[in-house]
Structures are given as C-alpha cells and as structure tokens.
Backbone as CSV, one residue per row, in Angstrom:
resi,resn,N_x,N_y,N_z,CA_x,CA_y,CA_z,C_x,C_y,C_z
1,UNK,2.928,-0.265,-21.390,2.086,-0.981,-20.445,2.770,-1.107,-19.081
2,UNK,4.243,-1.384,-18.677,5.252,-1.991,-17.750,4.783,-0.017,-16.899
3,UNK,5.208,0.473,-17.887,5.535,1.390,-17.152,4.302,2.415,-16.529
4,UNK,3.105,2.021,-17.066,1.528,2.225,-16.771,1.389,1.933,-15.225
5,UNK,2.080,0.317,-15.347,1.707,-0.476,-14.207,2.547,0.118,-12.621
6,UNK,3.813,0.457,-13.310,4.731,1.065,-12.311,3.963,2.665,-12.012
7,UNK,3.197,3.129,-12.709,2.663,4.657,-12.256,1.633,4.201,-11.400
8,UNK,0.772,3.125,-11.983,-0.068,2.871,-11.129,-0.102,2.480,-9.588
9,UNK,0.644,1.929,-9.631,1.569,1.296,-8.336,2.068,2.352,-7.333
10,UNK,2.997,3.412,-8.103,3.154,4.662,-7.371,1.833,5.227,-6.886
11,UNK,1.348,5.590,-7.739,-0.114,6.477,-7.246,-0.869,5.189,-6.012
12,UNK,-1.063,4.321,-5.897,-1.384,3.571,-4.639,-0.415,3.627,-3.511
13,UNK,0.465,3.741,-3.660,1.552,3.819,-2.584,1.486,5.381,-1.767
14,UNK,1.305,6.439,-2.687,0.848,7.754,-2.409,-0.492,7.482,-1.693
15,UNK,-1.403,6.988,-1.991,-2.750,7.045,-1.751,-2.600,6.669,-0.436
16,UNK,-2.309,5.405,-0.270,-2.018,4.548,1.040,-1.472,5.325,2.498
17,UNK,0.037,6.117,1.664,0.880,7.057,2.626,-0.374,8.400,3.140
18,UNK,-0.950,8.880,2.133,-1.823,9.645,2.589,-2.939,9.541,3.556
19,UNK,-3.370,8.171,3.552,-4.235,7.675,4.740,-3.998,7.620,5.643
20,UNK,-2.272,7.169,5.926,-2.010,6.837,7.103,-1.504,8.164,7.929
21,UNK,-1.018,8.870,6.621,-0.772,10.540,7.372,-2.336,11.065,7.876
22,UNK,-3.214,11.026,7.320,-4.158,12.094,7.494,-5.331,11.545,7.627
23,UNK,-5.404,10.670,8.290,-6.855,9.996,8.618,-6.636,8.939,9.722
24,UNK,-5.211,8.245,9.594,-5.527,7.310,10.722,-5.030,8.010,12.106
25,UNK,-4.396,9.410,12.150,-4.429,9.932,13.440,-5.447,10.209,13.747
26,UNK,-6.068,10.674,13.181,-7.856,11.104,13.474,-8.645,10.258,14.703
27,UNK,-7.845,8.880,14.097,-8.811,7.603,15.520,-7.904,8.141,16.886
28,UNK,-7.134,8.803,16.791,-6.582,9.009,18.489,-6.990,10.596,19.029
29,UNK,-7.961,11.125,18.514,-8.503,12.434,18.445,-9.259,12.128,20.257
30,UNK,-9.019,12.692,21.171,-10.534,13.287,22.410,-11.572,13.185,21.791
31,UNK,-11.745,13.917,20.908,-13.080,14.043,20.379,-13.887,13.135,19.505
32,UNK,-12.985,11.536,19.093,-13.538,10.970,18.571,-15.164,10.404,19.283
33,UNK,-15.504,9.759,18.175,-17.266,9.496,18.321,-16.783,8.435,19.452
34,UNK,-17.758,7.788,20.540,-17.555,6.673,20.975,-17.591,5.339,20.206
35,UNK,-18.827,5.475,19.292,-18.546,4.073,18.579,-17.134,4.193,17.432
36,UNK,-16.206,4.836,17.691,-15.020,4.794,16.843,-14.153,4.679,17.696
37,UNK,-13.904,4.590,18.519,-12.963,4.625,19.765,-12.582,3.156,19.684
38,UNK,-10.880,2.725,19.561,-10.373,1.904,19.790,-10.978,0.766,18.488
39,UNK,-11.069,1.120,17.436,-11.675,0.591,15.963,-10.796,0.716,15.142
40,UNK,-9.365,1.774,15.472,-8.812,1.310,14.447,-7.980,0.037,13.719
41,UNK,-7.934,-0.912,14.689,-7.351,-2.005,13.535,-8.776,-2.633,12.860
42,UNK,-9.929,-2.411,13.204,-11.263,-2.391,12.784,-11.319,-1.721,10.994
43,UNK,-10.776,-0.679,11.486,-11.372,0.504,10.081,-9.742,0.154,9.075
44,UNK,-8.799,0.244,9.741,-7.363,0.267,9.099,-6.627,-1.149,8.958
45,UNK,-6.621,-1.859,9.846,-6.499,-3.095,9.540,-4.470,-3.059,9.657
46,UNK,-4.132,-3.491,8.793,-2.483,-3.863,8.619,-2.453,-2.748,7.295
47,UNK,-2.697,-1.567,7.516,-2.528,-0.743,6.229,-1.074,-0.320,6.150
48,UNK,-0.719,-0.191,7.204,1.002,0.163,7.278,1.895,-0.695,6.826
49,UNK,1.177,-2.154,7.050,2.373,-3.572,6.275,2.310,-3.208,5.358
50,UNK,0.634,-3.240,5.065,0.490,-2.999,3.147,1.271,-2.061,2.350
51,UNK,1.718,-0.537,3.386,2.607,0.404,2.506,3.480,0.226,2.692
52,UNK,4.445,-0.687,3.701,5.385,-0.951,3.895,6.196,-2.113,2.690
53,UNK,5.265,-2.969,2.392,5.493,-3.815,1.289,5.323,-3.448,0.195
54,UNK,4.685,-2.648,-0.605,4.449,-1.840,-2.030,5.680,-0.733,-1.575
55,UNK,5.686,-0.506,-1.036,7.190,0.685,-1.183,8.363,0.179,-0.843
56,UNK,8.413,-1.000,-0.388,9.469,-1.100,-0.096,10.234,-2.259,-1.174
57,UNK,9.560,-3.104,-1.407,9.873,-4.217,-1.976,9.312,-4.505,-3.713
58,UNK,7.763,-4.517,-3.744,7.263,-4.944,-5.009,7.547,-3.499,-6.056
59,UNK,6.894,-2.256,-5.401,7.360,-1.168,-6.535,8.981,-1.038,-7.168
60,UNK,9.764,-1.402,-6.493,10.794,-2.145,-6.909,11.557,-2.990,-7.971
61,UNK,10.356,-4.042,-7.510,10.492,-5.054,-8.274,10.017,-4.740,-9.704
62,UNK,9.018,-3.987,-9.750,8.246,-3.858,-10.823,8.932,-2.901,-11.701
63,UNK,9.594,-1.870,-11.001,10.521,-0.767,-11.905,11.803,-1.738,-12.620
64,UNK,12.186,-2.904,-11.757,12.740,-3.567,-12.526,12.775,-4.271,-13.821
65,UNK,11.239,-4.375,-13.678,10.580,-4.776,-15.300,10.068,-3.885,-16.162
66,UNK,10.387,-2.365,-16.504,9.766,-1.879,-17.114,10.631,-2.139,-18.364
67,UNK,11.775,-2.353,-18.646,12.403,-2.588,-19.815,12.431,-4.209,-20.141
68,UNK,11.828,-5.440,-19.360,11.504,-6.113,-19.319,10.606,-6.962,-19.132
69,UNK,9.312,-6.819,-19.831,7.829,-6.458,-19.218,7.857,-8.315,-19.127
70,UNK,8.610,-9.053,-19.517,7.574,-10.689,-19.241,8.163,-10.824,-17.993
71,UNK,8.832,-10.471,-17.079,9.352,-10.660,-15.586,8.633,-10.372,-15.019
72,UNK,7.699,-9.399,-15.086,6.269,-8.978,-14.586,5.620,-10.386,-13.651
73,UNK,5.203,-11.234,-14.372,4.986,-12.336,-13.789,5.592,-13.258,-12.542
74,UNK,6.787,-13.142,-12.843,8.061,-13.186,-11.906,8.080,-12.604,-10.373
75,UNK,7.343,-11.427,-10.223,7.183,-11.083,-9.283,6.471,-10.993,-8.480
76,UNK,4.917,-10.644,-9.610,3.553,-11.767,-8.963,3.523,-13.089,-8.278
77,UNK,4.217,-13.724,-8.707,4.379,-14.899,-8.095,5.200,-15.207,-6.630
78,UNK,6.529,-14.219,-6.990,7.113,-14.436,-5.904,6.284,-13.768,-4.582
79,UNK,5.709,-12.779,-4.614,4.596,-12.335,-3.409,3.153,-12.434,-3.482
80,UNK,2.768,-13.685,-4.036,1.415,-13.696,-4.451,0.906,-14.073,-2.759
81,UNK,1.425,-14.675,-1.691,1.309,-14.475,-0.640,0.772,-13.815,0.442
82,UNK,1.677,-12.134,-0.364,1.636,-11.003,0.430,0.675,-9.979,-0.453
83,UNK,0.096,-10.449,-1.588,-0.642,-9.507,-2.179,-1.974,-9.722,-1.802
C-alpha cells in the first residue's frame, strides 16, 4: 500500500513537471489568443510551489514510510497546511 502511495505521488510530481515544461510556456507564445493573454496565474495558479513542495519535501517524506506505513499519518499532518 506505502509503496502504491509513493508511486502515486511520483507519477503526480511527473505530471505536474510536465505542465509546467510544456504548456505553461505556451501562455508567453505572440500568438496567444487575446482572451489568454496575461491569465496565467488565472489558468496555473502557484503550480510551481505545488511541484516544488511534492518533490521536494513530502515525496520524501513518504519514501520514508514505505517500510513504516503508520508514519504515513505523521506527515499528513505535519503539511496538512500546504496540502
């Protein structure tokens, strides 16, 4: 299960990195539409904190619990904040 949660976690962190590679340059395109122009903290929001904190800190945390799955909780808590 621990270690389900830690794949899962990876594969969002991928997902995330991939957006920000290949879609959020897109909003600084010439050719964007006018009603998209200057929307991206509109469309994207703080997506970079968000991958900045799952990669940097909680996926982490969580690989820490795969041989210890009730700490799981432990870490939820400590960033229930930032989640």
């Amino acid at each position: 299960m621990m270690r389900e949660m830690v794949d899962t976690e990876r594969s969002y962190i991928n997902s995330l990195k991939f957006v920000i590679s290949n879609y959020v340059p897109e909003l600084g395109r010439d050719d964007l539409p006018v009603a998209l122009r200057g929307k991206r903290n509109v469309i994207f929001g703080n997506l970079e904190k968000i991958y900045e904190f799952h990669s940097n800190s909680f996926l982490a945390e969580l690989e820490q619990c795969v041989t210890m799955p009730l700490c799981v909780g432990n870490v939820f808590l400590r960033h229930v904040s930032s989640l």
